[in-house]
C-alpha positions as CSV (number, residue, x, y, z in Angstrom):
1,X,2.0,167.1,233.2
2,X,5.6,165.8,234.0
3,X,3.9,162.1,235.3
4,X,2.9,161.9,231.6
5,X,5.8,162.3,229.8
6,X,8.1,160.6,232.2
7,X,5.6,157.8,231.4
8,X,6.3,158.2,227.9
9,X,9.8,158.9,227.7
10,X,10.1,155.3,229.7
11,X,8.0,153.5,227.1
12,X,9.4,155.2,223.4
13,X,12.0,152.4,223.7
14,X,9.7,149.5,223.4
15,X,7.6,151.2,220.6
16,X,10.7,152.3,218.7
17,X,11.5,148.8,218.4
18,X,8.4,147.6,217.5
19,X,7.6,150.1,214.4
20,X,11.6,148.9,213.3
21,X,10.3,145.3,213.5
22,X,7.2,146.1,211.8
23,X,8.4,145.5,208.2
24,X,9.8,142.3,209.0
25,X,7.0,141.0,210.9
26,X,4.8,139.6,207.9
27,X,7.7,138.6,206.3
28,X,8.2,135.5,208.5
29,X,9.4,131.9,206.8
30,X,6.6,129.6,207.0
31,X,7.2,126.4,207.7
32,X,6.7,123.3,205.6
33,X,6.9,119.7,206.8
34,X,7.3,116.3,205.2
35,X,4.6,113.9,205.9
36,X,5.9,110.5,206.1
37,X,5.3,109.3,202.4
38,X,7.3,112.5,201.3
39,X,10.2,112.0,204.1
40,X,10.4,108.4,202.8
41,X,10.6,109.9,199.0
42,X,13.2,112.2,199.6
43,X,15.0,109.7,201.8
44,X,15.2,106.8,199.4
45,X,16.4,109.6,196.8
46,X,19.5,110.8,198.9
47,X,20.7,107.0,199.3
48,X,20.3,106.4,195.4
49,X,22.4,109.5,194.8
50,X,25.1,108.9,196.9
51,X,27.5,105.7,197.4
52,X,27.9,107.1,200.9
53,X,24.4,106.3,202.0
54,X,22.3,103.6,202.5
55,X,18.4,103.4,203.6
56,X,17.1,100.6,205.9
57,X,14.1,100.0,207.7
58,X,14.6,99.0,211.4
59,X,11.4,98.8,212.5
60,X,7.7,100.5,212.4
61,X,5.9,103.0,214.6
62,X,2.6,102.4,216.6
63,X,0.6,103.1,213.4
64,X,2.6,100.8,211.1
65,X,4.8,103.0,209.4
66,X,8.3,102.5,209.0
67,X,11.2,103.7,210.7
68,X,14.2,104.5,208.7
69,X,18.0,104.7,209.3
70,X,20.4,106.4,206.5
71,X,23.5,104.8,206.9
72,X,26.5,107.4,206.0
73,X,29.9,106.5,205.1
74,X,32.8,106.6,202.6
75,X,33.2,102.9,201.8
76,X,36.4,103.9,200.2
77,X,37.4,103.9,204.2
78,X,37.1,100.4,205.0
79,X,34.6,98.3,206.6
80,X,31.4,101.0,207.6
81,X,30.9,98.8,211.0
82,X,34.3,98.8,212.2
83,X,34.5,102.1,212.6
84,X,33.9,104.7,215.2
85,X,30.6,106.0,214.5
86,X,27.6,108.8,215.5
87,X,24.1,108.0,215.7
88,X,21.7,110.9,215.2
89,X,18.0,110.7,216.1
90,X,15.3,112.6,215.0
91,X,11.5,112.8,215.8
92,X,11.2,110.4,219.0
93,X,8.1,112.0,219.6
94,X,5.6,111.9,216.7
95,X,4.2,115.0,216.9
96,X,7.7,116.6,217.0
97,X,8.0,117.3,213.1
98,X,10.7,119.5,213.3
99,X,13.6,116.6,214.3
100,X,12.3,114.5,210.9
101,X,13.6,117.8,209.1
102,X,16.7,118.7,211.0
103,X,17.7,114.8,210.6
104,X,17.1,115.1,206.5
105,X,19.1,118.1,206.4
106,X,21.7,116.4,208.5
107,X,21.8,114.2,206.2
108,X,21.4,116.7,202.8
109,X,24.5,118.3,205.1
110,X,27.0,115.0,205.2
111,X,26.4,114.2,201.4
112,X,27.3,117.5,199.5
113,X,29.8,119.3,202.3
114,X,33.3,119.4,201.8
115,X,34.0,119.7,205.3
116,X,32.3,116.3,205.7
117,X,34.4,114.1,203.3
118,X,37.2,113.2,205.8
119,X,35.0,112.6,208.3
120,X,33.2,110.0,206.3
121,X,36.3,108.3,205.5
122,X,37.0,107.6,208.8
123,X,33.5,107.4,210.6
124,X,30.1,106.1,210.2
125,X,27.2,108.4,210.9
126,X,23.5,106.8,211.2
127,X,20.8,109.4,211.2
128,X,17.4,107.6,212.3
């Protein structure tokens, strides 16, 4: 009788946590992805917003489509190619959906953040 409840006086840990996570587990964020025509949409309306950004096309993928760079700066600051700058990349691999977001939110980040206005000023940051 003692095997037993040493058995379960080991294991109440695992299933104490489990019924406290149990609320919360269909509650989970589901993810939604941009296909390209939408990434392209919401990328061409960030640049049109914002002085600090500009959309070019520096190539296309395999399949034809086209590979875009958001060029950020303050041109207040001077000359956007004489200064130090960042590139970020996104999505090298295509099935890899999730750097195509992080790189628009990167970019959703550098336009509206206080925090990033100096930092425009003096740098260039191209997100690809």
């Amino acid at each position: 009788m003692r095997t037993r409840w040493k058995c379960v006086s080991k294991a109440w840990p695992g299933w104490l946590g489990l019924w406290l996570l149990a609320p919360t587990l269909g509650l989970a964020q589901e993810a939604v992805y941009h296909d390209h025509d939408a990434l392209t949409a919401e990328l061409r309306s960030l640049a049109d917003r914002s002085p600090a950004a500009t959309l070019e096309s520096i190539g296309s993928s395999y399949e034809g489509r086209e590979i875009w760079m958001v060029e950020i700066g303050d041109p207040e600051g001077g000359a956007l190619e004489e200064r130090p700058a960042l590139i970020v990349v996104g999505n090298l691999e295509g099935d890899h959906l999730i750097g195509s977001e992080l790189a628009l939110e990167t970019i959703r980040f550098l336009l509206s953040a206080e925090e990033a206005v100096e930092t425009l000023t003096r740098q260039t940051i191209y997100v690809v």
